[in-house]
C-alpha positions as a Python dict, from the first residue, in 0.01 Angstrom:
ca = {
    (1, 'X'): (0, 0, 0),
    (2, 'X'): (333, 74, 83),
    (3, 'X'): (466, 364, 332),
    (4, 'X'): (800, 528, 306),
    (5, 'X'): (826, 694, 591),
    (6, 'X'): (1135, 1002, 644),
    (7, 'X'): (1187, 1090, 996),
    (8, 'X'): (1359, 1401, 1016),
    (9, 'X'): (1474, 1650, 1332),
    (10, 'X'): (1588, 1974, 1199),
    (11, 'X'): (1772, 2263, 1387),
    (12, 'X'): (1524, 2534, 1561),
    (13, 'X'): (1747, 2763, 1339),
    (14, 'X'): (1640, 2657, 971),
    (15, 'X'): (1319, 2573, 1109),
    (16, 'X'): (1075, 2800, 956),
    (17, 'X'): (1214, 2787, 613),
    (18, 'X'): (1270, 2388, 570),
    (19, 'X'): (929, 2378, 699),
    (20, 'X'): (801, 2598, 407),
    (21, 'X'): (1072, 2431, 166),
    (22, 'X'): (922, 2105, 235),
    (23, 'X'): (601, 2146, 174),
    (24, 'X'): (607, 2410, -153),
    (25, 'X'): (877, 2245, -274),
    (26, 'X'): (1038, 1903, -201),
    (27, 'X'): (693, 1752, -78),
    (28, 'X'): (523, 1806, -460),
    (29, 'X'): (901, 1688, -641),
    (30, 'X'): (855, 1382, -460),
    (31, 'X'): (486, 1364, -552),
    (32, 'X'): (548, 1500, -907),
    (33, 'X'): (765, 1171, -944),
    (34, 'X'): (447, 999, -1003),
    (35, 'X'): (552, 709, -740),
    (36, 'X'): (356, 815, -478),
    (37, 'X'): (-8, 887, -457),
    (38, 'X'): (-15, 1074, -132),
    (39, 'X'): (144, 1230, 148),
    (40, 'X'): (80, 1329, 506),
    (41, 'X'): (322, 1504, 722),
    (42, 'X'): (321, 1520, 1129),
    (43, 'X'): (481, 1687, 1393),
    (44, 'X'): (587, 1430, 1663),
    (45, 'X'): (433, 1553, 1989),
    (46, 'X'): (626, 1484, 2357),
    (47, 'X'): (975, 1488, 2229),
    (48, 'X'): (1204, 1664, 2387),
    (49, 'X'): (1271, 1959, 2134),
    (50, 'X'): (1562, 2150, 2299),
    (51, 'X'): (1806, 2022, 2025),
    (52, 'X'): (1515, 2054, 1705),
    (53, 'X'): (1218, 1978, 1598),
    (54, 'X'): (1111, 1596, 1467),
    (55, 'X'): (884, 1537, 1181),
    (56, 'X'): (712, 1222, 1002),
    (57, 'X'): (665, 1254, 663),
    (58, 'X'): (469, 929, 484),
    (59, 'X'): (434, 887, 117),
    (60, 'X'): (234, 612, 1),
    (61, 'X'): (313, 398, -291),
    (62, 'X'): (29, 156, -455),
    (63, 'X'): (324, -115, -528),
    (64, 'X'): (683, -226, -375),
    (65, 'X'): (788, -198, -726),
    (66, 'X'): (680, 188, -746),
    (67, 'X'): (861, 239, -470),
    (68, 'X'): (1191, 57, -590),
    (69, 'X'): (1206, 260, -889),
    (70, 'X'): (1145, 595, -720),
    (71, 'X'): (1466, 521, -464),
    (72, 'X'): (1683, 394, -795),
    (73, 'X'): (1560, 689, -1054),
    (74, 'X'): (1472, 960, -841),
    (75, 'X'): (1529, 947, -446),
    (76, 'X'): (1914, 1004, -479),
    (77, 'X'): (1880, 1344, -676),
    (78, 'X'): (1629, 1475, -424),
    (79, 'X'): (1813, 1337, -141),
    (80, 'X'): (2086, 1525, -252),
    (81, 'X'): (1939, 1837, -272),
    (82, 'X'): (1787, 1854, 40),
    (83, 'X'): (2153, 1756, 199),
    (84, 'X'): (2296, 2027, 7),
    (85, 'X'): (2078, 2300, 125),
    (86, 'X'): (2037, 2171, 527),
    (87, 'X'): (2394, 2044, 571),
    (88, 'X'): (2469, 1993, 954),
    (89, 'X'): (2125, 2077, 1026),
    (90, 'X'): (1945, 1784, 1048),
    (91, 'X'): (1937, 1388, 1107),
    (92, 'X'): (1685, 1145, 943),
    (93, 'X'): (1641, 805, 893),
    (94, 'X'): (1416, 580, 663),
    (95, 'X'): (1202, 314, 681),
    (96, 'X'): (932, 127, 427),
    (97, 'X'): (630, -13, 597),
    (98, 'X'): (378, -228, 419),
    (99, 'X'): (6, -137, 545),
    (100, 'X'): (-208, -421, 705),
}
């Protein structure tokens, strides 16, 4: 299996909403790509939250090649998007883990 894994602190200010964007809508376009076969999403705990709140979200992928096409055919579209609508309002960075 492979992990793509999107870290993500958002501002205390958009919160609520991107919380409840993610997961009734940007969560299942990401799954409704057909790349993925699951998700989980976590809270990190004992971070210092005065400037937002940090977030794991995992999708797992049965192939690197699954994976590959999602971030050439659909990633940048919903990347985009989600840019768009939380401009200034968040930081996040990427990384692909292969489980063991």
């Amino acid at each position: 299996m492979i992990v793509y894994n999107v870290t993500i602190k958002v501002d205390h200010d958009i919160h609520d909403e991107w919380l409840l964007w993610m997961k009734h809508e940007h969560i299942p376009a990401v799954l409704a790509t057909g790349y993925f076969q699951d998700n989980r999403m976590m809270r990190l705990l004992e971070m210092d939250e005065h400037d937002g709140v940090t977030y794991a979200i995992q999708y797992r992928a049965v192939s690197m090649e699954d994976y590959l096409i999602y971030q050439e055919q659909k990633a940048p579209a919903l990347q985009q998007e989600h840019t768009e609508r939380y401009r200034n309002k968040f930081v996040a960075f990427r990384t692909v883990m292969r489980e063991v």
